[in-house]
Structures are given as C-alpha cells and as structure tokens.
BALOBA-1460 file (C-alpha; in Angstrom, 3 decimals):
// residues 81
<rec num="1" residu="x" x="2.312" y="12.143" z="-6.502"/>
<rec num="2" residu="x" x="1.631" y="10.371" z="-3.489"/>
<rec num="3" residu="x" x="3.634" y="9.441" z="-0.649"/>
<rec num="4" residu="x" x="3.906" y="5.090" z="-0.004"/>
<rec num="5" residu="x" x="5.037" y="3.603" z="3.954"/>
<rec num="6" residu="x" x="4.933" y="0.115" z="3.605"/>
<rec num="7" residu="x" x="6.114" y="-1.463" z="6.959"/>
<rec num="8" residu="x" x="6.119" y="-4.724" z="9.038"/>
<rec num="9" residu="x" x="6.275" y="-5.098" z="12.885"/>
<rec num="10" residu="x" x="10.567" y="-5.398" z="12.107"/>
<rec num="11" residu="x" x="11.032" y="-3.820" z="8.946"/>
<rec num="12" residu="x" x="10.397" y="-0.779" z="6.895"/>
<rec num="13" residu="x" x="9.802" y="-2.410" z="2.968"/>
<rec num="14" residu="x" x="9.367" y="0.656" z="1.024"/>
<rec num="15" residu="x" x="9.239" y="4.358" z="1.575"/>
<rec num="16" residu="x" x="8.741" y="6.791" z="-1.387"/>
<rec num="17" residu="x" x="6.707" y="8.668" z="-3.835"/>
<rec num="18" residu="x" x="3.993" y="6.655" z="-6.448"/>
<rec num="19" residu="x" x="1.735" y="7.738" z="-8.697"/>
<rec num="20" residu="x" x="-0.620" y="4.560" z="-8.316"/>
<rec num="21" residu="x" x="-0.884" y="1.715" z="-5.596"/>
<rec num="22" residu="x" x="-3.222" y="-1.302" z="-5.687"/>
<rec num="23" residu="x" x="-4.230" y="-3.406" z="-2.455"/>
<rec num="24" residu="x" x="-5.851" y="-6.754" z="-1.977"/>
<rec num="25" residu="x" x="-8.490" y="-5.251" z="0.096"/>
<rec num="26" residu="x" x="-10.851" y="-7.632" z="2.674"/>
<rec num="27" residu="x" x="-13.991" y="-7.487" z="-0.349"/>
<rec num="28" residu="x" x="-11.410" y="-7.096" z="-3.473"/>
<rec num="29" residu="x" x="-8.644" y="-5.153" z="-4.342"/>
<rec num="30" residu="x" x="-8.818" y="-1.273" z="-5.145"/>
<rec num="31" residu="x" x="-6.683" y="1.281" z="-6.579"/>
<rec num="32" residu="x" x="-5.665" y="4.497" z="-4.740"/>
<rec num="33" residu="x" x="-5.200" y="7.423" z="-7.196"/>
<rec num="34" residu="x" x="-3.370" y="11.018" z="-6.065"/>
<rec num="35" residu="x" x="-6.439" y="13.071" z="-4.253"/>
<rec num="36" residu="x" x="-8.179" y="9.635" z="-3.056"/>
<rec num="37" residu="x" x="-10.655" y="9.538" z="-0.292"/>
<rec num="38" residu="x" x="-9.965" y="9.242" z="3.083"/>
<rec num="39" residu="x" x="-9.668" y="5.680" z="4.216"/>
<rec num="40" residu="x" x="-8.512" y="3.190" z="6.460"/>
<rec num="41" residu="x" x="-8.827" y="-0.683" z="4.798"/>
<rec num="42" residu="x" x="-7.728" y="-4.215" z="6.427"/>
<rec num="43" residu="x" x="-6.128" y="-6.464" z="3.836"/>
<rec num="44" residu="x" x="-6.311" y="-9.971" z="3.361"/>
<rec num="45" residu="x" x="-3.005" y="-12.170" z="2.217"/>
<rec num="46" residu="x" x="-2.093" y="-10.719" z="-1.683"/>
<rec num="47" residu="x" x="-0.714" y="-8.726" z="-4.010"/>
<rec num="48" residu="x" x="0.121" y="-4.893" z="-3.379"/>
<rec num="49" residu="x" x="1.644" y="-2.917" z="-6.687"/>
<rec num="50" residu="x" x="3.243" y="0.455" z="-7.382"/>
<rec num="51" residu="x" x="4.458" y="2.962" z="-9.531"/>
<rec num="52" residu="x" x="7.222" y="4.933" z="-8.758"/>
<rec num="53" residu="x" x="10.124" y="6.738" z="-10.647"/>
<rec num="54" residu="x" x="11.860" y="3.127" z="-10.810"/>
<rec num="55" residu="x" x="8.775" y="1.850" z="-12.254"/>
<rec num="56" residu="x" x="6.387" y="-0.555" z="-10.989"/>
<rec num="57" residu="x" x="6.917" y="-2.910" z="-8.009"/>
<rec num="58" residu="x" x="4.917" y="-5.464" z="-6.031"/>
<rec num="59" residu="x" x="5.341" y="-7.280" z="-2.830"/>
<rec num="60" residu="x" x="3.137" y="-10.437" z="-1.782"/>
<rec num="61" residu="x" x="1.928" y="-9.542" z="1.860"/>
<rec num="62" residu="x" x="0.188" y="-12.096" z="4.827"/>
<rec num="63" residu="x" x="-2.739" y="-9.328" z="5.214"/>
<rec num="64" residu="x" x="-2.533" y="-6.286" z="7.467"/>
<rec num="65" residu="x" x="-4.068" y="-2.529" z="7.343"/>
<rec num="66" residu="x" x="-3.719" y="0.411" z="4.804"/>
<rec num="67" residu="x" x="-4.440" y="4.385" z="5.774"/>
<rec num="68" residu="x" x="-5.187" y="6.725" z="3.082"/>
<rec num="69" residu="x" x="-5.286" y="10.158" z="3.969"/>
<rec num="70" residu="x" x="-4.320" y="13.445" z="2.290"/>
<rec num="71" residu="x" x="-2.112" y="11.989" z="0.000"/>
<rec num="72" residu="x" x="-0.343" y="10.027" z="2.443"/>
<rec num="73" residu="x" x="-0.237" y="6.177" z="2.491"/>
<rec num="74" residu="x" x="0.838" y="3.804" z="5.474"/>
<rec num="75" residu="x" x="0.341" y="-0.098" z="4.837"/>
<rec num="76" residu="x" x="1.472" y="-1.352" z="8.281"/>
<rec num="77" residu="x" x="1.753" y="-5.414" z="6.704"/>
<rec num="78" residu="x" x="1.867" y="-8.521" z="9.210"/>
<rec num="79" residu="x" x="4.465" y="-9.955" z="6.819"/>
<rec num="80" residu="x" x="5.935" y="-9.344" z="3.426"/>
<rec num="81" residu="x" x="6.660" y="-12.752" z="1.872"/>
C-alpha cells in the first residue's frame, strides 16, 4: 500500500492508504503503482482516481503538483472542484 495527501491551499481532501492512484499529468495521465519511481509531476485541470479500502474515488482538480517518493504521495491541488 501506498500512502495518498491530497491537499489545497485551505483544505486537506483526502489522507489515507491506496493501492493505485491515477493523475492527469501535463503530457497525459499516468498511474502510480506501490514501489513507483521517484517523481515530482505538475498537473493540468482533470481527473485524479483511487483505490482505497472504501473502494475507488475521484476528485476533478484545477491542476497543481504531485510528489512521488518512497511510497509516499502528496498532490498539493490549486482547487478541487
């Protein structure tokens, strides 16, 4: 499993373990697996999904950045519509 942040500048969206996410990345979207690279993406206005024990979830952000790194995932969003 893998550990999800999603936050905006006033408000933390989602905090908990997934065993997928998918991000609308600047040249396409992409899928972070457990174990995944090291990365740090800026994302244009789209779809981000999950999977988590309460199944899978999805949020419509304005664009923003995503960090992938040892498991870890922050998406700091500029707004979740």
């Amino acid at each position: 499993m893998m550990q999800l942040t999603i936050i905006t500048p006033d408000l933390k969206v989602f905090e908990g373990e997934v065993s997928e996410a998918t991000f609308p990345g600047a040249k396409g979207s992409f899928q972070v697996l457990k174990n995944h690279a090291a990365i740090v993406s800026a994302l244009e206005k789209g779809t981000v999904s999950y999977t988590s024990a309460e199944g899978k979830k999805s949020h419509v952000i304005e664009g923003g950045v995503v960090e992938v790194k040892d498991n870890n995932i922050v998406l700091l969003a500029e707004k979740v519509l």
